[in-house]
NUROPA-951085 format. One record per residue (C-alpha): residue number from 1; residue in three letters; x, z, y. Coordinates in nm, 3 decimals. Layout:
BEGIN
resi;resn;east;up;north
NUM;ALA;X;Z;Y
...
***
This chain:
BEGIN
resi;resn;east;up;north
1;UNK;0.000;0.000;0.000
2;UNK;0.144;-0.101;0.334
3;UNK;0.250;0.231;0.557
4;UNK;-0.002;0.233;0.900
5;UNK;0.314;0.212;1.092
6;UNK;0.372;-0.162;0.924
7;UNK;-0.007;-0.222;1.008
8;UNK;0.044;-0.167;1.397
9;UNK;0.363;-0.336;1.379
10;UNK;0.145;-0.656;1.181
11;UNK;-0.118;-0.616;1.482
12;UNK;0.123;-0.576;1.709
13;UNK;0.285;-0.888;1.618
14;UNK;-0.047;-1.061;1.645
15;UNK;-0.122;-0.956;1.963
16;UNK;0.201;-1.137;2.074
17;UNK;0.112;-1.436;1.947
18;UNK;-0.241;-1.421;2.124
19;UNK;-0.017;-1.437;2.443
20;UNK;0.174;-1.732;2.288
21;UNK;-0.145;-1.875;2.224
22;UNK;-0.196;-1.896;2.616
23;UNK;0.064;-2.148;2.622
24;UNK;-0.035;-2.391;2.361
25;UNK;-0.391;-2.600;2.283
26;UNK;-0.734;-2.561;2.536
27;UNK;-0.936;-2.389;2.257
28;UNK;-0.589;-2.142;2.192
29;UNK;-0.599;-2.111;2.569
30;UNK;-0.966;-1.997;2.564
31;UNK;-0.945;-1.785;2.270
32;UNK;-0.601;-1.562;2.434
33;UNK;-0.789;-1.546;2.756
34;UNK;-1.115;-1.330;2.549
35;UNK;-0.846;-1.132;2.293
36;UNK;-0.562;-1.079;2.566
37;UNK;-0.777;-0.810;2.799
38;UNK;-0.978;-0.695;2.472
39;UNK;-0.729;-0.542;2.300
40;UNK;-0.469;-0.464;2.610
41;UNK;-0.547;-0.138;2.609
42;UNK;-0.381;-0.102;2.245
43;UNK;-0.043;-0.233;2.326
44;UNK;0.097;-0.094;2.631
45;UNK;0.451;-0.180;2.529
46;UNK;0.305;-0.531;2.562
47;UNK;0.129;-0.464;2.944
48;UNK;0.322;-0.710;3.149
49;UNK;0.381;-0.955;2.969
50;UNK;0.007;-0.970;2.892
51;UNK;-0.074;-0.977;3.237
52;UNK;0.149;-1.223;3.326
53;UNK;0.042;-1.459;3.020
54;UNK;-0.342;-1.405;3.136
55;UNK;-0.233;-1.532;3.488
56;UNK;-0.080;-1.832;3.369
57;UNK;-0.440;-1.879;3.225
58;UNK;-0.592;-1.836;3.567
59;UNK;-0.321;-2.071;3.681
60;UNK;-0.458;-2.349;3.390
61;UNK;-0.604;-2.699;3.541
62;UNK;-0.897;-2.646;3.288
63;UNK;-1.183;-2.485;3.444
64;UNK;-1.363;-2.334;3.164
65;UNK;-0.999;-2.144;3.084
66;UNK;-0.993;-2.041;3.434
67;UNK;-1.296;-1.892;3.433
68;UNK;-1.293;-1.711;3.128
69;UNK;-0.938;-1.564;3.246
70;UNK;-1.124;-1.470;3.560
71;UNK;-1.421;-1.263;3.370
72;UNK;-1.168;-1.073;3.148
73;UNK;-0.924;-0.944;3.430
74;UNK;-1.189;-0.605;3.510
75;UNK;-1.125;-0.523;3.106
76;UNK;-0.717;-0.447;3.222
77;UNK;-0.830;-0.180;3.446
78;UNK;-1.080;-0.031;3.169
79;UNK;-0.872;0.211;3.008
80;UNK;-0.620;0.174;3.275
81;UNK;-0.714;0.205;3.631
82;UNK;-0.387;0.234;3.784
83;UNK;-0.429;-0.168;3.744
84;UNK;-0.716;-0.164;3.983
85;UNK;-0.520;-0.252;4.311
86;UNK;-0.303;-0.554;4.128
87;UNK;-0.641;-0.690;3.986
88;UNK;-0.779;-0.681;4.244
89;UNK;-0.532;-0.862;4.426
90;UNK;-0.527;-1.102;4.217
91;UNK;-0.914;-1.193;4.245
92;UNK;-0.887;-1.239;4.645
93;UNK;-0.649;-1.475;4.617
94;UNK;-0.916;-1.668;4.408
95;UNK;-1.191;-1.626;4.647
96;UNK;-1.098;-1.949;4.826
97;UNK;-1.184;-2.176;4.537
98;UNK;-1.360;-2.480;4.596
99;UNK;-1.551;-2.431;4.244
100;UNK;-1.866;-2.231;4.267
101;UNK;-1.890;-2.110;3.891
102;UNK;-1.517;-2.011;3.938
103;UNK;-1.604;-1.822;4.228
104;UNK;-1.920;-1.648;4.141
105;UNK;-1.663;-1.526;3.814
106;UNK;-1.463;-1.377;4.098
107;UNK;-1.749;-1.199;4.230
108;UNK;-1.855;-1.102;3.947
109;UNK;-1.531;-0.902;3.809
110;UNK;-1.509;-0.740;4.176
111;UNK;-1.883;-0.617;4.181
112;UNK;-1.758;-0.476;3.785
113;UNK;-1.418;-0.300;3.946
114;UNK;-1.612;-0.156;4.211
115;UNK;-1.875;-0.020;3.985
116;UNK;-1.573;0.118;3.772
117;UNK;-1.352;0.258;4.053
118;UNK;-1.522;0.210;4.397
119;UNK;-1.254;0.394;4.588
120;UNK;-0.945;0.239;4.423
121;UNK;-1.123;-0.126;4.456
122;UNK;-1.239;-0.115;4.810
123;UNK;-0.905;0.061;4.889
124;UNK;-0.756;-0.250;4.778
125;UNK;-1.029;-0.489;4.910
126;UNK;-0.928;-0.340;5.253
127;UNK;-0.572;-0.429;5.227
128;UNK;-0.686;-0.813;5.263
129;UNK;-0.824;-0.701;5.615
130;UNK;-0.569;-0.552;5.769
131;UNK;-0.495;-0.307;6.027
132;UNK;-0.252;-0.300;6.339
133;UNK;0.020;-0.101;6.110
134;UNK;-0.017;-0.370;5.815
135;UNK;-0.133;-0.689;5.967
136;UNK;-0.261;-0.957;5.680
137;UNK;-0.048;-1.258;5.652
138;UNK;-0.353;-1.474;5.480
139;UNK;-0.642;-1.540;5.754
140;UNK;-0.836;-1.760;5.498
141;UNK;-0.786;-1.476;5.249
142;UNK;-0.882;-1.216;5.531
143;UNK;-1.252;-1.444;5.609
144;UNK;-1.337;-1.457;5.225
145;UNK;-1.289;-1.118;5.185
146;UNK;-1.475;-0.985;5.460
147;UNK;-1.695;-1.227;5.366
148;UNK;-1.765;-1.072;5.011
149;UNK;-1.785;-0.714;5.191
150;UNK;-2.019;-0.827;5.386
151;UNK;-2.285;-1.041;5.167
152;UNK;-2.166;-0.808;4.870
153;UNK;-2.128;-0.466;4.925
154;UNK;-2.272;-0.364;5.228
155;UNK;-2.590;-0.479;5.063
156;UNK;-2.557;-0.252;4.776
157;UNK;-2.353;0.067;4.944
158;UNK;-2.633;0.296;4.802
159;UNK;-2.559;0.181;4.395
160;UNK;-2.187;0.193;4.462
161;UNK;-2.093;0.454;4.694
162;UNK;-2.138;0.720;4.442
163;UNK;-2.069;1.009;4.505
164;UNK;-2.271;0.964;4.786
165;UNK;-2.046;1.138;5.125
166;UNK;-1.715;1.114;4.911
167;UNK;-1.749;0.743;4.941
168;UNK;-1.921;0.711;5.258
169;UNK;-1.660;0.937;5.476
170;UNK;-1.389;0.674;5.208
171;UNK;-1.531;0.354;5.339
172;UNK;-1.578;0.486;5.692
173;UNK;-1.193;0.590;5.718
174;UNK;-1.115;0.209;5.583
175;UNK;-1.328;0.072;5.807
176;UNK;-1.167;0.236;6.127
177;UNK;-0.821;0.207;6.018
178;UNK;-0.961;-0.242;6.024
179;UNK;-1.111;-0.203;6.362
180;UNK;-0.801;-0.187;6.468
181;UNK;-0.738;-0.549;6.470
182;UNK;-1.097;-0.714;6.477
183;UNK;-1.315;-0.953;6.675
184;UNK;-1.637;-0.920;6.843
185;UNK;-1.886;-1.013;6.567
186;UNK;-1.652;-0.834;6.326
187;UNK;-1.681;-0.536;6.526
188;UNK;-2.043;-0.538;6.539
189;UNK;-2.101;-0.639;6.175
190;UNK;-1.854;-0.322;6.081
191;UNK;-2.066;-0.093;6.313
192;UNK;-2.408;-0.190;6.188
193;UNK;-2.307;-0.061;5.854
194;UNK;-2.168;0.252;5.990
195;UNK;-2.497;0.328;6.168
196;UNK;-2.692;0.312;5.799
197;UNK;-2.458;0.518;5.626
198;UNK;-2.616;0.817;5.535
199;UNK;-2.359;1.029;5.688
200;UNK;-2.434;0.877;6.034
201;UNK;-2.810;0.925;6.017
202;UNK;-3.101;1.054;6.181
203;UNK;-3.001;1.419;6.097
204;UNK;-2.618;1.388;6.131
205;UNK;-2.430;1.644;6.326
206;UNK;-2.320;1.616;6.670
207;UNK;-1.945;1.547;6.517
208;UNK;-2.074;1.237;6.357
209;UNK;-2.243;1.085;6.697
210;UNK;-1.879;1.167;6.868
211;UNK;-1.737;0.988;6.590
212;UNK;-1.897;0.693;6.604
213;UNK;-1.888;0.680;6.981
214;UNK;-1.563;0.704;6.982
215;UNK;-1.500;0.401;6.788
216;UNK;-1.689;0.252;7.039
217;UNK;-1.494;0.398;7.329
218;UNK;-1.135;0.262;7.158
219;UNK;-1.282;-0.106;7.116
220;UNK;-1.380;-0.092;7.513
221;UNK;-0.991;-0.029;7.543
222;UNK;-1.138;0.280;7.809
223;UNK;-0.802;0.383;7.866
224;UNK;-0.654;0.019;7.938
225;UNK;-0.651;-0.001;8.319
226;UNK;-0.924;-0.226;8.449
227;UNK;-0.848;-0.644;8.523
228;UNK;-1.118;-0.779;8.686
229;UNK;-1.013;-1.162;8.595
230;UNK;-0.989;-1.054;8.228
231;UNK;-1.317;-1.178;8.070
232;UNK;-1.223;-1.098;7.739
233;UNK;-1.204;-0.718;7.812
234;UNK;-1.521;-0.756;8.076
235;UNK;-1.736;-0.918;7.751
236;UNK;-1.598;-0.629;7.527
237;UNK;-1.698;-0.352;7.779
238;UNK;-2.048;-0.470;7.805
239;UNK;-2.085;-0.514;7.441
240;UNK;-1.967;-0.177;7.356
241;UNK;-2.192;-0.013;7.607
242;UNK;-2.488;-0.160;7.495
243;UNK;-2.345;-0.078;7.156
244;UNK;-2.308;0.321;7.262
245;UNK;-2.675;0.331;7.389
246;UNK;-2.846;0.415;7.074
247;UNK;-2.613;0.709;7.019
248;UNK;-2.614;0.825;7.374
249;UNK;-2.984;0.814;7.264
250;UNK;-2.934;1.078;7.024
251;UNK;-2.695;1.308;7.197
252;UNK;-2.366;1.153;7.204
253;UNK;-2.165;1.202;7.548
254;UNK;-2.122;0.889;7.761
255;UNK;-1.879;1.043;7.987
256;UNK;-1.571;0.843;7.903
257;UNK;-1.785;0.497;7.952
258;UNK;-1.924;0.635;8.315
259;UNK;-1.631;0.793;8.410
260;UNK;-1.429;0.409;8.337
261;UNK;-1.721;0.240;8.529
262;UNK;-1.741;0.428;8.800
263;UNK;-1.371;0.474;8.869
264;UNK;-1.242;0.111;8.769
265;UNK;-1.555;-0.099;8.743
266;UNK;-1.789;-0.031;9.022
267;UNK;-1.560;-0.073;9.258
268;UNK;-1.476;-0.445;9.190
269;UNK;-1.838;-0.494;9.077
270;UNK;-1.858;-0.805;9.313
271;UNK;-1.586;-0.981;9.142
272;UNK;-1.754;-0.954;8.842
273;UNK;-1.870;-1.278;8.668
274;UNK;-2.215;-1.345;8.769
275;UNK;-2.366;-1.404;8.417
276;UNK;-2.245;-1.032;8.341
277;UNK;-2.350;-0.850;8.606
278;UNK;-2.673;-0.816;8.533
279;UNK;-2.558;-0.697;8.199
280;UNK;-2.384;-0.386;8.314
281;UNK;-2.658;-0.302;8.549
282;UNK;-2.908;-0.314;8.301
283;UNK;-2.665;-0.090;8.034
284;UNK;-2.648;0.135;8.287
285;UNK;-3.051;0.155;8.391
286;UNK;-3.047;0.247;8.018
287;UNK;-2.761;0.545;7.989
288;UNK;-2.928;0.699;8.311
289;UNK;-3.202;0.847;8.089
290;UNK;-2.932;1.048;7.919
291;UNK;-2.643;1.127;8.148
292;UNK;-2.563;1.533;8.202
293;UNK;-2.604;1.653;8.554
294;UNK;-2.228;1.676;8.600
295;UNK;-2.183;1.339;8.512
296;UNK;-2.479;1.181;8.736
297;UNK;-2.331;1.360;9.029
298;UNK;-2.052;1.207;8.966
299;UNK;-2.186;0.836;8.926
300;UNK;-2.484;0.872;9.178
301;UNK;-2.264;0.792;9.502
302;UNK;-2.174;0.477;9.344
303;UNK;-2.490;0.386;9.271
304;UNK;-2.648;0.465;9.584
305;UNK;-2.374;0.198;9.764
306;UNK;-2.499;-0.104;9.529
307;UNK;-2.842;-0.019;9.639
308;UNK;-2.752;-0.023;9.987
309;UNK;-2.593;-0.373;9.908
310;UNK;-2.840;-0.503;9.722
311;UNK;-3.178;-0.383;9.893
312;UNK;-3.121;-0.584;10.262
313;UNK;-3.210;-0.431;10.598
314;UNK;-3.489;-0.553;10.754
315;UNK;-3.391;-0.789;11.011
316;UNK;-3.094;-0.957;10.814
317;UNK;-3.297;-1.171;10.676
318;UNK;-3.048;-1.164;10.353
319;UNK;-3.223;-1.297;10.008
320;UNK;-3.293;-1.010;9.736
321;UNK;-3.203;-1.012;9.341
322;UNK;-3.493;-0.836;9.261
323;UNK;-3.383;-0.770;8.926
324;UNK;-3.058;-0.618;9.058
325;UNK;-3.269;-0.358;9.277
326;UNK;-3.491;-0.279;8.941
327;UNK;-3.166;-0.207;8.738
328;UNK;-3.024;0.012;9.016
329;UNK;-3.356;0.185;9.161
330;UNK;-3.437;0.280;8.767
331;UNK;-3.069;0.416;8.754
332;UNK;-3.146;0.620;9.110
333;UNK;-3.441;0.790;9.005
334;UNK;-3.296;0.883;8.676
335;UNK;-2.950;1.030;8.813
336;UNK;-3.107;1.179;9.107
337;UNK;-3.387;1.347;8.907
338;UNK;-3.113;1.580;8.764
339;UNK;-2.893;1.626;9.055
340;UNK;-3.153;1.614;9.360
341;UNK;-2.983;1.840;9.599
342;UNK;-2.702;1.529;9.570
343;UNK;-2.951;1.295;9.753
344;UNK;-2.933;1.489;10.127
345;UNK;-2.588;1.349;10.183
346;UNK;-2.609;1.015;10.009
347;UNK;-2.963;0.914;10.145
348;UNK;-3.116;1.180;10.356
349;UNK;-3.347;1.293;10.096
350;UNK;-3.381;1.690;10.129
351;UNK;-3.460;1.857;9.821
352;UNK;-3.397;2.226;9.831
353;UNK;-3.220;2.432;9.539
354;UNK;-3.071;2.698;9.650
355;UNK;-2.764;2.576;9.569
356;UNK;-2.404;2.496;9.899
357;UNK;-2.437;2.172;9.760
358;UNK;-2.772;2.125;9.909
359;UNK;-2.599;2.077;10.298
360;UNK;-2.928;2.151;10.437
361;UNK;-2.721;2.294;10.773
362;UNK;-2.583;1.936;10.830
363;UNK;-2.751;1.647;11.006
364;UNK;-2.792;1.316;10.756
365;UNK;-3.062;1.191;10.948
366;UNK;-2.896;0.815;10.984
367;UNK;-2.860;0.826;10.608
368;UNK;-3.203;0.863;10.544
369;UNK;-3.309;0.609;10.830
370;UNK;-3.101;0.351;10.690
371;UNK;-3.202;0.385;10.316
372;UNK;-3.621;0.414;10.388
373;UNK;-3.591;0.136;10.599
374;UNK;-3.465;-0.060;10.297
375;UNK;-3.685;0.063;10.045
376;UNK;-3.952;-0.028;10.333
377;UNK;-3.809;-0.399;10.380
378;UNK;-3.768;-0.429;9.963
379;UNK;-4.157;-0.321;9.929
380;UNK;-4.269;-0.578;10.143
381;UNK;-4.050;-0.856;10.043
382;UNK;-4.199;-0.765;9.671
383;UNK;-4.522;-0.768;9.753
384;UNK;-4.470;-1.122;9.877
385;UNK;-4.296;-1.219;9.618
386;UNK;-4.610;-1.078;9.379
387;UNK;-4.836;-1.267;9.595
388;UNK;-4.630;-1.601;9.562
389;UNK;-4.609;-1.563;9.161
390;UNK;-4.953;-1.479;9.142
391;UNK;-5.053;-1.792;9.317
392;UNK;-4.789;-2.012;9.125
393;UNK;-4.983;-1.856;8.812
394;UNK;-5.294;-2.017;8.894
395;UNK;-5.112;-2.317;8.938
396;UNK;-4.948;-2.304;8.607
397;UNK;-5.229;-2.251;8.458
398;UNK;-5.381;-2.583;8.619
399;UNK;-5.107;-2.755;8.524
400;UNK;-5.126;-2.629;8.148
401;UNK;-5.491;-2.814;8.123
402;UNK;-5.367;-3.167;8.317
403;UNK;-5.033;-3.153;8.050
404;UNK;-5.042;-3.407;7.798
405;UNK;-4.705;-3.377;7.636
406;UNK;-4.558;-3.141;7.415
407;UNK;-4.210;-3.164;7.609
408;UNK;-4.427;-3.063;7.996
409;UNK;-4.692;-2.812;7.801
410;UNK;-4.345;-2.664;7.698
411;UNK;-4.180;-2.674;8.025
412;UNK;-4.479;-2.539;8.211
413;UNK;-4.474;-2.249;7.926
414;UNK;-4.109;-2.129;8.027
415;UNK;-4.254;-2.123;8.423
416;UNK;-4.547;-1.871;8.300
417;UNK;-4.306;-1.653;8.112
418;UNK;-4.053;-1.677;8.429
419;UNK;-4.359;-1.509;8.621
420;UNK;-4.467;-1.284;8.432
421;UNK;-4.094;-1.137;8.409
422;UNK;-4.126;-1.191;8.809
423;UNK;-4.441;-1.005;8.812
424;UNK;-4.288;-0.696;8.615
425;UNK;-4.034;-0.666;8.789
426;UNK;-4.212;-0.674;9.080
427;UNK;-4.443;-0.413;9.004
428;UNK;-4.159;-0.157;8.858
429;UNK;-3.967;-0.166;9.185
430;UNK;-4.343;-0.103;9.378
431;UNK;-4.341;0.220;9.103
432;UNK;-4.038;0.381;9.158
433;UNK;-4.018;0.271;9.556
434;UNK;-4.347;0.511;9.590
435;UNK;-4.180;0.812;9.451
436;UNK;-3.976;0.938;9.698
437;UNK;-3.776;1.232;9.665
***
């Protein structure tokens, strides 16, 4: 009877020549790319060269061998997960493939390593990204894997990210090590997943909300000093403040963002690209809701200036951007509504609190001549306005009946919505101009 020790050496012996097989005929080829990751686990000795013989098979012209090499690379991390990162590196470089079924087979054996070892694959995965310290040298690489995060796991975070805030806090510290070094939509796609992590949810700590703001706050570059001719940085402001709002929303400071804007931003606020104006005004009209008393003290001189600017004095004749004077008249009332002994100096208004910083013993009298006969001039310039949309309504409307083609009924459609936006507008700034302080 043969001693065991002569049987493993017999199997042993076989299992070599299933990795010579991967050199020989297609069908040998096919067979050594099933039996190779099978039985790998049995003949350590035997570990890299099986490897390597299974890449030659993912190397092979032949499709079908290439595929079947492809679906047996998970079973080399089965019994041996150290192999997880090399695996895994090997199926990104794959993701590129031209061939659909060769690519879905490289989906498929990530989606299995992730399910075996989520933190070891998307550890790896990650790697492809890239971060300022360890840049990726691949961009096509970089694209297909982000890619496959994207359309692959993000979709599915609650089957794999088991257990649940092990994972999450795992993926989350990958995730802002790559933000790093990302762009815009990249940014944004990274952040929407962060938001439905359970660990960022409705009843997440205050902690979490400063986290997550403050990824936020390092994409705006807030410490970078402020170039007004840099629209890159001007487009990646905006962005991130509108980002920030539904945190601010639920408790997160916006104290860095104001205190940027109002020492760097407002003050070139002119030079500002047109198109983007608008934009910070209305990001602001919607922080103002949420801003501490220290900080709207701060801000509300500022503010009070553009609205001087922007709402004209009654003989100037100067045209008004009535959407402008919305923005900033919203962002008034709000600030002011938790600093109101603030208003005596910047606009006259007395409001009493007890408080030195009410000034009631000194005379602002001008200020408060200058700013109601603004807020006069910009109520009766919108009630104009109102009357002139209102009219051009019942023309539209006139016009809608005569139309005959699509292309004019269309035209005449975007003129209606135009002033009813006009009309809105019109009627907020009539709101907030009656309550005075």
């Amino acid at each position: 009877m043969t001693e065991p020790s002569e049987d493993s050496q017999h199997i042993e012996k076989l299992y070599e020549f299933g990795e010579h097989a991967a050199k020989t005929s297609t069908k040998a080829k096919q067979l050594a790319a099933q039996l190779i990751p099978r039985f790998f686990k049995f003949f350590p000795s035997l570990s890299g060269p099986a490897i390597d013989a299974h890449i030659d098979l993912i190397e092979e012209e032949e499709l079908a061998i290439r595929v079947q090499a492809i679906r047996g690379l998970p079973l080399f991390c089965k019994d041996t997960p150290e192999n997880i990162g090399k695996i895994v590196d090997i199926l990104v470089q794959i993701l590129a493939s031209e061939e659909f079924v060769e690519r879905d087979a490289v989906h498929k054996a990530l989606m299995a390593l992730l399910r075996q070892d989520v933190k070891a694959s998307l550890s790896a995965l990650f790697k492809h990204i890239g971060s300022v310290d360890e840049p990726t040298t691949d961009e096509v690489i970089r694209e297909k894997v982000l890619s496959f995060i994207r359309e692959k796991v993000f979709p599915i975070k609650s089957e794999i990210l088991k257990p649940q805030d092990e994972m999450e806090r795992h993926i989350t510290d990958l995730i802002k090590k790559s933000l790093e070094d990302v762009t815009g939509a990249e940014f944004r796609m990274f952040m929407d997943f962060l938001k439905s992590l359970s660990i960022f949810g409705e009843k997440a700590p205050p902690e979490r909300l400063k986290e997550l703001i403050g990824i936020i706050e390092g994409q705006a570059d807030l410490d970078a000093q402020f170039n007004v001719s840099d629209a890159d940085h001007i487009d990646r402001l905006i962005s991130c403040l509108f980002m920030a709002i539904p945190f601010v929303v639920r408790g997160a400071s916006s104290c860095k963002f104001l205190s940027y804007l109002n020492k760097h931003v407002i003050p070139v606020f002119e030079k500002l690209p047109e198109e983007r104006k608008l934009d910070l005004l209305k990001a602001l009209a919607e922080f103002s809701p949420y801003t501490t008393p220290q900080d709207s003290r701060q801000f509300l001189p500022s503010v009070v200036q553009l609205l001087k600017k922007y709402m004209p004095g009654r003989k100037t004749g100067e045209e008004m951007n009535f959407t402008y004077v919305e923005c900033l008249l919203y962002t008034f009332h709000h600030l002011a509504h938790k600093v109101p002994n603030a208003t005596n100096s910047l606009c006259g208004y007395k409001i009493v609190t007890g408080q030195p910083s009410d000034r009631l013993g000194e005379d602002f009298s001008d200020n408060y001549k200058d700013f109601t006969e603004r807020l006069t001039n910009v109520e009766d310039l919108t009630r104009a306005t109102i009357k002139k949309l209102t009219q051009g309504m019942d023309e539209h409307n006139k016009a809608m009946a005569a139309a005959k083609s699509d292309e004019a009924k269309s035209n005449i459609k975007t003129q209606q919505q135009n002033a009813k936006t006009g009309l809105r507008t019109c009627n907020n700034i009539l709101a907030m101009g009656k309550v005075r302080m």
